[in-house]
C-alpha positions as CSV (number, residue, x, y, z in Angstrom):
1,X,-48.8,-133.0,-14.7
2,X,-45.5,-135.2,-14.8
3,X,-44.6,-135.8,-11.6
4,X,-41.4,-136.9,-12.7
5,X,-40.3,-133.7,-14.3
6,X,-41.6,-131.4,-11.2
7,X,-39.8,-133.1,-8.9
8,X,-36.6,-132.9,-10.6
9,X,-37.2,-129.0,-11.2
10,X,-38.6,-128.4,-7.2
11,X,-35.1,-130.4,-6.0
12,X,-33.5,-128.0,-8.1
13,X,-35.3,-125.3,-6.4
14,X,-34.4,-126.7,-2.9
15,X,-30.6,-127.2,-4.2
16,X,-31.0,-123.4,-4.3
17,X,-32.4,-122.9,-1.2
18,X,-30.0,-124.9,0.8
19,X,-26.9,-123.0,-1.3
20,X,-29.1,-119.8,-0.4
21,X,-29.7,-120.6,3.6
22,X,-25.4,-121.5,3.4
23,X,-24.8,-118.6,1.6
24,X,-26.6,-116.2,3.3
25,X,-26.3,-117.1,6.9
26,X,-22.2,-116.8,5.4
27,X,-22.8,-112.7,4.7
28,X,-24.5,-112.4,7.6
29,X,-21.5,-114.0,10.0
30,X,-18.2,-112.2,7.8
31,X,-19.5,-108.8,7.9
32,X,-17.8,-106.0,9.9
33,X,-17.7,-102.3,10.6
34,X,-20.6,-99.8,9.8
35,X,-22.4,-102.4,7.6
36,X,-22.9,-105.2,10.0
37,X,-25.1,-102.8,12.0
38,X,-27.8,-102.4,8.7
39,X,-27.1,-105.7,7.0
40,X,-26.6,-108.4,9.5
41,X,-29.9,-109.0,10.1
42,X,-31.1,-109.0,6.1
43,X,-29.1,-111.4,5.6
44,X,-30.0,-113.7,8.4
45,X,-33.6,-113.0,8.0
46,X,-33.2,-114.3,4.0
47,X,-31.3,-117.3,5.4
48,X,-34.4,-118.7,7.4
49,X,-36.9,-117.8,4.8
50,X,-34.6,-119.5,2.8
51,X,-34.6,-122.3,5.0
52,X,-38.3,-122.2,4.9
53,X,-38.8,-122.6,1.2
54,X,-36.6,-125.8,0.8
55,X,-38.6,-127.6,3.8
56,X,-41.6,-126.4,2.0
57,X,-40.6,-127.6,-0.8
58,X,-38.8,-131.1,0.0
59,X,-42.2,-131.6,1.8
60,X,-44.0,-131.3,-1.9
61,X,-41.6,-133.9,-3.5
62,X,-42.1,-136.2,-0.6
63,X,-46.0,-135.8,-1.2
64,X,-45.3,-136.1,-5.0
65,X,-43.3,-139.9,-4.2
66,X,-39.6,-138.2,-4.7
67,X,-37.2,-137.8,-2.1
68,X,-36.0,-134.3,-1.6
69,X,-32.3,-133.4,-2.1
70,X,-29.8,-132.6,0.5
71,X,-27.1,-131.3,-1.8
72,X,-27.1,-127.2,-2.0
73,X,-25.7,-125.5,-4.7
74,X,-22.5,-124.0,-4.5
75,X,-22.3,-120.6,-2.6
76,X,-20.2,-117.4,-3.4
77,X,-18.4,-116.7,-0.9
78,X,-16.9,-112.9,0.0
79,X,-16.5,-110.4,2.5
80,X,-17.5,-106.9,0.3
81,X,-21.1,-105.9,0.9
82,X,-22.0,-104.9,-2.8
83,X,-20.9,-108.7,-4.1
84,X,-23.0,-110.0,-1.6
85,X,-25.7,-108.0,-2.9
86,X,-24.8,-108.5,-6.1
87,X,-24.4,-112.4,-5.7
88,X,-28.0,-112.3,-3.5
89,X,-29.0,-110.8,-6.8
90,X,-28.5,-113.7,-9.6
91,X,-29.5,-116.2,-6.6
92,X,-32.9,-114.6,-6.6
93,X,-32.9,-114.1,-10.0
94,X,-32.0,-118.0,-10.6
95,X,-34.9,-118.6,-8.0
96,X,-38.0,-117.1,-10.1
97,X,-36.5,-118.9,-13.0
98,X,-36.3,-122.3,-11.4
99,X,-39.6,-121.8,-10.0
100,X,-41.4,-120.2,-13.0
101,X,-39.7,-123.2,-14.5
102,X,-41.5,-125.5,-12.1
103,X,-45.1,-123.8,-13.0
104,X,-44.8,-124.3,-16.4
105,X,-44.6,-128.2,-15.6
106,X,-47.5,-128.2,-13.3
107,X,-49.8,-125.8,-14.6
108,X,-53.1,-128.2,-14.9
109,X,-52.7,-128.7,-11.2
110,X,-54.5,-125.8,-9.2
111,X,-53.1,-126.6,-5.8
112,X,-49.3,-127.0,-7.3
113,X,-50.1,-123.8,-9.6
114,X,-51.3,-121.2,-7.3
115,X,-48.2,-122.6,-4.5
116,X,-45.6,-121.6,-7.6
117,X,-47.5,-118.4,-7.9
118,X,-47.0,-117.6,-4.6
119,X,-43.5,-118.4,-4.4
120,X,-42.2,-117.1,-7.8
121,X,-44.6,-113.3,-6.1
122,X,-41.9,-113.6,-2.8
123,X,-38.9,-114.4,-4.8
124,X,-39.7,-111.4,-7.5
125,X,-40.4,-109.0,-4.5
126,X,-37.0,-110.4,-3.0
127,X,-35.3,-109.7,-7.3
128,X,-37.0,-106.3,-6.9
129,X,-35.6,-105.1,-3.5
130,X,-32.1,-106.4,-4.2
131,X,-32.1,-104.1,-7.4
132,X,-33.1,-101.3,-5.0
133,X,-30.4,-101.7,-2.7
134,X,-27.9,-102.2,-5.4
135,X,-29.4,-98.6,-7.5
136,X,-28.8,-97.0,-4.1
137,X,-25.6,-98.1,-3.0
138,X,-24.2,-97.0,-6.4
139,X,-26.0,-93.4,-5.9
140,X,-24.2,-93.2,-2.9
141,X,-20.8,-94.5,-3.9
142,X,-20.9,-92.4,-7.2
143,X,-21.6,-89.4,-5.9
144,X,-18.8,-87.1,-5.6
145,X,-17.7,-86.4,-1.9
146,X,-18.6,-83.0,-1.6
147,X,-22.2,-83.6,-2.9
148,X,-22.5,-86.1,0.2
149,X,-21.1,-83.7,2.8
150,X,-23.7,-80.8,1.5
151,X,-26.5,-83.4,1.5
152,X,-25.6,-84.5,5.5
153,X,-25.5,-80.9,6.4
């Protein structure tokens, strides 16, 4: 395993994280009306497991002899629910890559292997319930209004 080369790809990961805690605890604050009710909490909920993951992970490139990053990766920032979706989207899209990226470097280290395993499993389960949200937000905006009112009735 080069430990050189893993942590360079892990601070990358923990850039990401810290642009991720910023970015979502951001959604969480700016959002108003109806959708703060539903979404306010998903978004701070993936802030502190985004929190989570970059202590996690600094704590591995400590143990590895590197010293974790401190700089986050830019955020998006808006105010319209289906670009935060949509930006939470390629974040946790660019998360199973970095990571993915990460096991490749590591993979004759069991301990470091099965961790990435792990991780790259919560991020793809976070890719795969964004792409839910986002299929059913644009069911619901597409359809035409009188197809909603005889649904709600």
């Amino acid at each position: 395993m080069d430990k050189a080369k893993l942590i360079q790809k892990l601070n990358q990961a923990v850039a990401l994280e810290w642009g991720a805690v910023l970015q979502y605890n951001q959604y969480a604050q700016v959002l108003l009306g109806e959708p703060r009710k539903i979404w306010e909490d998903f978004f701070s909920e993936a802030s502190n497991e985004s929190l989570e993951h970059a202590r996690k992970f600094g704590s591995r490139i400590v143990a590895l002899g590197g010293i974790p990053t401190a700089e986050p990766e830019a955020i998006r920032q808006t105010s319209d629910l289906r670009e935060m979706l949509t930006n939470s989207l390629e974040l946790e899209r660019r998360a199973v890559q970095v990571y993915t990226e990460a096991l490749e470097i590591c993979q004759d280290n069991p301990a470091y292997r099965n961790l990435l395993e792990e991780q790259i499993w919560q991020e793809t389960e976070d890719v795969e319930e964004l792409e839910k949200y986002l299929n059913q937000i644009s069911k619901v905006v597409a359809a035409p209004a009188g197809k909603r009112a005889a649904k709600s009735a």
